[in-house]
C-alpha positions in Angstrom: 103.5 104.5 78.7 103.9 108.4 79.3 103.7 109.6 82.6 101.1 111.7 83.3 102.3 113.6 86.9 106.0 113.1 88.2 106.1 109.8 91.2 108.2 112.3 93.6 110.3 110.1 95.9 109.4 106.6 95.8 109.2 104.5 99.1 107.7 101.3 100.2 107.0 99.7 103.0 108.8 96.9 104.5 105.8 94.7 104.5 105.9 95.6 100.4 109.1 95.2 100.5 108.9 91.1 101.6 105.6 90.5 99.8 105.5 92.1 95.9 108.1 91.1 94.0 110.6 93.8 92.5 109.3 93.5 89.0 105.7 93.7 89.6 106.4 97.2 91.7 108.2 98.8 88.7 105.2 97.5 86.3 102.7 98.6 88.5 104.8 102.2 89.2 105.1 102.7 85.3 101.0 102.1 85.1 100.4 104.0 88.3 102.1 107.6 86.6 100.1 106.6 83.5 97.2 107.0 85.3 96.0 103.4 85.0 94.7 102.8 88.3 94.4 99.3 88.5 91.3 97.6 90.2 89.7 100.7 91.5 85.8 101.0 91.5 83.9 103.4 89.6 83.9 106.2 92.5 87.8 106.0 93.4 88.5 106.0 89.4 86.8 109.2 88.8 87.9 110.9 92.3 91.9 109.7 90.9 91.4 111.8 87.1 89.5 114.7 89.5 92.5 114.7 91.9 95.2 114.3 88.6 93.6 117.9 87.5 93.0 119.6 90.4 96.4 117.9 92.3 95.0 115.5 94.8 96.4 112.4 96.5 96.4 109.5 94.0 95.6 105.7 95.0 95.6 103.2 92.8 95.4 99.1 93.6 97.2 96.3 92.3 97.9 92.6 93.1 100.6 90.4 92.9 99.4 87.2 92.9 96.8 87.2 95.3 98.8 89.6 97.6 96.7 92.7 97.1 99.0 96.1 97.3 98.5 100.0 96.8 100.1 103.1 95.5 99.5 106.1 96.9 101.3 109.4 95.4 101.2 112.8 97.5 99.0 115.5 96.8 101.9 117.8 96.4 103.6 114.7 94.2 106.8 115.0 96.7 106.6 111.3 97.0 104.4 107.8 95.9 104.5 105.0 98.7 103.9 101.4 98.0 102.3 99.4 100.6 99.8 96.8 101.5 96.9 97.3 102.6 97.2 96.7 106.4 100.2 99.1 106.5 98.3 101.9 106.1 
């Protein structure tokens, strides 16, 4: 997969940290810079490739197991967190 915007620093919660295993973040990482947003809807899909051109926040959502998690990557692209749900 080529990336299509640089990840910045990468961080993650602890709650991530404890709950996704290591493997499925770096999957999900190298799919999130891809611009495969994972289980979006319709609305937040388009609003991701409008904010990839005009250089918006990017979310994209992902699960691990059942354990549902997100990656969101700064509008500037300074940084992409990974964290669940409740930690935001």
């Amino acid at each position: 997969m080529t990336a299509k915007f640089p990840l910045g620093q990468i961080l993650i919660t602890s709650n991530a940290v404890d709950t996704v295993p290591p493997e499925e973040v770096r999957k999900s990482l190298a799919r999130h810079a891809a611009g495969d947003w994972g289980d979006v809807d319709e609305h937040d899909r388009k609003e991701n490739e409008m904010s990839l051109r005009e250089g918006y926040r990017l979310l994209s959502v992902y699960h691990a197991g059942d354990q549902r998690f997100w990656i969101i990557t700064e509008a500037d692209r300074s940084a992409t967190t990974v964290l669940l749900p409740e930690d935001y």
